[in-house]
N, C-alpha and C positions, 0 to 999 in steps of 0.2 A: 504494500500500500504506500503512495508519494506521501513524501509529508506537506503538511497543512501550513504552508506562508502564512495565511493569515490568522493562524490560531494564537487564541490570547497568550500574551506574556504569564509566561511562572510566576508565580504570588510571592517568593523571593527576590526578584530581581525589581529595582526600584525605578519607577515609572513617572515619579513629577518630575518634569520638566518645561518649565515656565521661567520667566522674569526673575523670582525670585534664585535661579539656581545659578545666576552670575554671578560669580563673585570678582570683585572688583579690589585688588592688592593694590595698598598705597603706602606711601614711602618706603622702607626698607625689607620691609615685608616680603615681596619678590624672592630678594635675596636669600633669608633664613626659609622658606618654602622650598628653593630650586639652587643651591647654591653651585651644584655642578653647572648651571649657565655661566656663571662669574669667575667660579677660580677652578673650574674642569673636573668638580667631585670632590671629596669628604674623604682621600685618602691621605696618607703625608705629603707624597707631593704639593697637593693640593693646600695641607698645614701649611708647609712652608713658603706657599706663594703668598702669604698675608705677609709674612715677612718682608717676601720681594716688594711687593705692593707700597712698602712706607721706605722702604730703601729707597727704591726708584724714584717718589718725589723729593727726596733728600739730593741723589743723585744730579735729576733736573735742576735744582739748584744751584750745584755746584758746576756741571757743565753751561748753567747759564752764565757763571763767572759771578756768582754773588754769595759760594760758599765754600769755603777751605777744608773742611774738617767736618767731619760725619763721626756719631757715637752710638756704637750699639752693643747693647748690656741682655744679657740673659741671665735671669734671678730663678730661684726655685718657687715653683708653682707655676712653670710656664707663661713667664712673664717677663715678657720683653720690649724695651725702649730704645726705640731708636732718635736722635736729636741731629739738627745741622748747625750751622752759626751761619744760617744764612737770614733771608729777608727777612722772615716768619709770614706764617699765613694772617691776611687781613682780620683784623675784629671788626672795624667799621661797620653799621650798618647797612644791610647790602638793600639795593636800591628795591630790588622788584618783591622782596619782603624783609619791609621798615622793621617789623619784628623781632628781628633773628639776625645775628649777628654773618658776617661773610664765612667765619671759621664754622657756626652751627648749621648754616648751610650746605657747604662743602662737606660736613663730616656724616649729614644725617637725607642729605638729597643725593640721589644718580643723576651720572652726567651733569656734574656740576662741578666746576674750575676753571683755572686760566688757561688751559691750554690749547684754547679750540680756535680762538683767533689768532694766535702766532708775535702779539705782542708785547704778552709778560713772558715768553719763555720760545726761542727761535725754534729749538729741535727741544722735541719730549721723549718720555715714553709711554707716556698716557697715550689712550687711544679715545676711549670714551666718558675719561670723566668720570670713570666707577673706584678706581681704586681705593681711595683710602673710606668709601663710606661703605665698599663690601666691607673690609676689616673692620668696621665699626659695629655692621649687622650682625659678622661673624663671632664678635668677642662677647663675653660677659660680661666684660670693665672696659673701656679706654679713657684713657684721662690726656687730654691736649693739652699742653703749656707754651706759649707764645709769648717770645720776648722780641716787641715792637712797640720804637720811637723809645726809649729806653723805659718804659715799663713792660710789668709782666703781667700774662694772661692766663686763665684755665678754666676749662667745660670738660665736664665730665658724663660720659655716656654708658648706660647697657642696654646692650643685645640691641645695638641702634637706635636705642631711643634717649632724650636730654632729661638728661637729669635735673637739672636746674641751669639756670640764666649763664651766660658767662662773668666771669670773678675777674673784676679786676685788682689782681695780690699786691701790686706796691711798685714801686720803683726797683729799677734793672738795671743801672745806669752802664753794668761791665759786661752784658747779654744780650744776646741777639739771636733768633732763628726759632724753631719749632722743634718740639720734643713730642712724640707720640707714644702713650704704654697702653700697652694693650693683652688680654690675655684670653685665648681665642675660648671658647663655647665649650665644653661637654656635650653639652644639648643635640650642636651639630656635629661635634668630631670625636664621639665617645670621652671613655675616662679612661681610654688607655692607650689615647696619642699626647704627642707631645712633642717639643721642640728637641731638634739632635744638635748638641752643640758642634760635631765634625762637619755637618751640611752647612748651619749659617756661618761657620768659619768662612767654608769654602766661598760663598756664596760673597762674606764681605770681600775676599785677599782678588776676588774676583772682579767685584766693582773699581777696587784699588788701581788697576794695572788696565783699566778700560778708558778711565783718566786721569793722566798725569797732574793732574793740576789738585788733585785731592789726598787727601790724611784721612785713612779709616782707621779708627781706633776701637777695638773687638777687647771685650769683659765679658767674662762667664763666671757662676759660683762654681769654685771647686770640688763640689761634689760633685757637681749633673756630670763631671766628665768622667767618659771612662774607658778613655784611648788615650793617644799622644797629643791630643791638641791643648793649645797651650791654653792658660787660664786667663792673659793678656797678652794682645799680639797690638803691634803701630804697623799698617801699611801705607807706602807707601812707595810708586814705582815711575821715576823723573824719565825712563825712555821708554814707559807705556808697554804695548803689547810684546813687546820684542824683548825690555827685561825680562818679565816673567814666562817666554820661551826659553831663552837660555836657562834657564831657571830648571826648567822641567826637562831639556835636552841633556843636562848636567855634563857627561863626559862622553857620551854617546859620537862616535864617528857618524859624518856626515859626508852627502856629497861633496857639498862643498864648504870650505871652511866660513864662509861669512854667511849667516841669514841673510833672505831675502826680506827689503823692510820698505813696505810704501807707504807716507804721508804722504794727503792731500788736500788741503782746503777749494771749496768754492764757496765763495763769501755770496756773490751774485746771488743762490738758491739753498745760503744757507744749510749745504751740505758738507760733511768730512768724512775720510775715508781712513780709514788704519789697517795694515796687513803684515802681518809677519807669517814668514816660511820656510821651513825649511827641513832638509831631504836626508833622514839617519837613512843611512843602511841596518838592514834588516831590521825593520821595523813595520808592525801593523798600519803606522801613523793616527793620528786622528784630527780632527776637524772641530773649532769651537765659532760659532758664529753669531755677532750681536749687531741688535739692529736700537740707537739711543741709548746703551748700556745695559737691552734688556736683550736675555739668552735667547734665541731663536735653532731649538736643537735642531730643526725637519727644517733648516737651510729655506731657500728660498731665493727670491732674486737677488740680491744681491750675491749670494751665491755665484748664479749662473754668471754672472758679471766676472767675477773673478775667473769663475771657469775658462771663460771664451777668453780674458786676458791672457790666461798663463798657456795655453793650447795657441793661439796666435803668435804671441812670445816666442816660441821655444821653436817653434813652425817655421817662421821670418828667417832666425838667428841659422836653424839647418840648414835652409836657402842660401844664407851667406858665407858660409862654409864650406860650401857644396854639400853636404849630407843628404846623400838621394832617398835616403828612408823616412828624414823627417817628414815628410809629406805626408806618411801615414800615422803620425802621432793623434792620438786622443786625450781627451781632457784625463780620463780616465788613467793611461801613462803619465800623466804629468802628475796629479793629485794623488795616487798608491802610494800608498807608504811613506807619506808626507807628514809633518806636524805641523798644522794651520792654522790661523785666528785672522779674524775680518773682524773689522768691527767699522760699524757704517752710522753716522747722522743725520739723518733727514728730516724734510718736515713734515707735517702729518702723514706719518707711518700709518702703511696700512697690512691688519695682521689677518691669518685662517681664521682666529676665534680670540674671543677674550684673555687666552691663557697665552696668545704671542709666542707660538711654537714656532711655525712660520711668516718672513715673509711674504706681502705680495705686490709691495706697493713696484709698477712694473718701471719708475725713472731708478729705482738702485741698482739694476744691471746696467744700466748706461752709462751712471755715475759711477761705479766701480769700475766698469771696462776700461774708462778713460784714463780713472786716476791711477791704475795699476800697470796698464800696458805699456804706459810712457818708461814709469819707474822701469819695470821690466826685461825692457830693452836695453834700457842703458846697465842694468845690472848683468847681462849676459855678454854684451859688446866692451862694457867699458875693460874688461879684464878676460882678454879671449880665452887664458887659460882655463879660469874658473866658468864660464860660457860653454867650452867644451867637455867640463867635464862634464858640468848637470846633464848637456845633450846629451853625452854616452849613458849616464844612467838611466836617462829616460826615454832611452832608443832600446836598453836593454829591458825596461817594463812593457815596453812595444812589443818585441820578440817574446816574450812571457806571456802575453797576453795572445799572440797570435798561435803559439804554440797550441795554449787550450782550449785556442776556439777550431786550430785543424784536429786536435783529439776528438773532443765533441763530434767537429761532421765526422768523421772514422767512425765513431759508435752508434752514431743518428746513419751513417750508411747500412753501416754492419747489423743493425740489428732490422733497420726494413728489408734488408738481403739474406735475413737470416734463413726464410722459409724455403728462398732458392739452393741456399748454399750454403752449408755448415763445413768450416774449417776444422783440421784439428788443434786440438789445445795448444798445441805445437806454432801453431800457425796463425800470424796475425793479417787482417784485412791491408790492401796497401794503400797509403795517404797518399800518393803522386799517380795523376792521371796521365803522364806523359811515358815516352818510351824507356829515357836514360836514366840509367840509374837504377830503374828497377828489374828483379828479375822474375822468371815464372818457373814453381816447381812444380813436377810430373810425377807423379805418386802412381 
């Protein structure tokens, strides 16, 4: 017997639905409902992007040029402050609600801050204006302290909502910037996560060496740890991405003795480019890429930018040598077993999703192509020696790579010929279709 379409609903399953069943989430609300929309789900990673979140505006401060010095403290009970000495966030009264101060705005509304017009801060890494009031939704506690025009300020929130008015504490006359503590939810991240002090180590020695022009100063309580990280560490790195590769190449042989290292300013668009490279022998290599001092692991255009630089590079320079192989070079040759960091400035950056895994904004492959290809060139010509070696290594990733894609067709042959023709064990299929060279046995 068909079954009955129009047979009444099961007296289980709930049937009003009318006007009344919309529900309508305002202010932070959203947030603590769906939090995997904001910061990519309720696992650690995702803990520790609140972190990112109040870094990064610290960050923006300082690559604005209006803050030296970043401070961030992990206390027990998962409770962590991060502070700048830079402008501090506004208290003023914000125009479009007289009410509410600019900082209870900013801390307690989405998409809301200065970064969307381009002229409190040239390159961010805010994208929509959510970050610091998801971590406000996200927390229990966060308490804001803002020292601005030499006094000091403080509002205090939970679980995104204000506690009371903003406090103006007294004169400040030797202070300046913003201080953010915050101590993320149970509610939403259980009671049995919590902050790792080896990650936000990493995370600040990280920001440090992304720009030169800052002091990260990292305090933990000496209990929470329980590896080698220290309990106070001062970063800071005067030649940017390139010291802290050396850093991490330690003694390791390389192609070639000097890294590869391009700075580029374009003031015109407001863009900068940073890249260090460079080529160990026998090495996996690996790849770190930031787009405004935020991590972008699943690369992205600026990526490709550099790609098509260092494959064009290396291409040209074979040509001028004569190297009849280079022709066949691939980005893929060039980039194996490399150690890499790009790191790109733009203006509104545009990312896959909230959590800024990827870019996509499509002017950073341009912008990179250009600033890297120049350097490039003259890094390979100006010293033909050192020129010629990278080309040999990376004519020999060529040959490694062509190797195992003639294996591959040998086995993509030999196995759809398998039903014609079974060799013995003894005897392997032949990879050259031509006469010389090969022979034929008669069994």
């Amino acid at each position: 017997m068909s079954e009955d379409l129009f047979a009444a609903t099961p007296k289980h399953v709930p049937t009003d639905y009318d006007a009344a069943s919309i529900e309508v989430l305002e202010g932070l609300e959203p947030v603590r409902r769906r939090p995997g929309m904001y910061i990519g789900g309720t696992d650690e990673r995702a803990y520790h992007h609140l972190a990112a979140e109040v870094l990064d505006n610290a960050m923006d401060e300082a690559v604005a040029g209006h803050a030296t010095r970043i401070e961030i403290e992990l206390a027990p009970g998962n409770r962590l402050t991060i502070s700048d000495n830079g402008r501090g966030i506004p208290v003023d009264p914000h125009p479009k609600f007289p009410g509410k101060s600019a900082l209870e705005v900013i801390l307690s509304t989405l998409h809301s801050g200065g970064k969307f017009d381009g002229k409190a801060y040239a390159t961010s890494g805010g994208l929509h204006g959510v970050g610091v009031s998801v971590v406000n939704a996200l927390s229990s506690d966060t308490v804001v302290e803002v020292a601005r025009g030499r006094e000091l300020y403080r509002q205090k929130f939970a679980r995104g909502e204000t506690l009371g008015p903003l406090e103006h504490v007294g004169a400040a006359p030797n202070r300046r910037g913003t201080t953010v503590a915050f101590t993320p939810d149970t509610e939403i991240f259980g009671p049995d996560m919590g902050f790792k002090p080896a990650r936000l180590h990493r995370l600040a020695r990280s920001k440090a060496y992304l720009f030169a022009g800052v002091e990260i100063r990292w305090k933990c309580a000496p209990e929470l740890i329980g590896d080698d990280t220290p309990a106070e560490a001062v970063f800071q790195f005067p030649g940017g991405l390139a010291d802290h590769l050396r850093e991490q190449l330690g003694k390791r042989e390389c192609a070639t003795t000097e890294l590869f290292v391009a700075r580029q300013d374009f003031p015109g668009t407001a863009g900068r480019v940073e890249c260090a490279v460079a080529w160990p022998l026998w090495s996996d290599g690996s790849y770190s890429w930031y787009c405004n001092t935020i991590p972008t692991p699943d690369g992205g255009t600026h990526e490709n930018g550099l790609r098509a630089a260092l494959v064009k590079g290396i291409r040209a320079f074979g040509d001028l040598v004569g190297n009849k192989k280079a022709k066949d070079i691939s980005a893929e040759d060039v980039m194996t077993g490399s150690e890499l960091m790009l790191s790109v400035f733009i203006r509104d950056p545009q990312f896959q999703s909230q959590t800024k895994d990827r870019l996509t904004s499509p002017e950073a492959a341009t912008l990179v192509e250009r600033a890297v290809r120049d350097h490039f060139d003259h890094f390979l010509s100006d010293n033909m020696d050192r020129g010629k070696a990278l080309l040999s290594y990376v004519v020999e990733r060529m040959d490694e790579r062509l190797a195992r894609k003639a294996e591959r067709e040998v086995k993509r042959k030999t196995a759809t010929s398998a039903r014609k023709l079974r060799l013995p064990g003894k005897l392997t299929d032949c990879s050259s279709n031509g006469p010389e060279g090969t022979e034929i046995f008669i069994v």
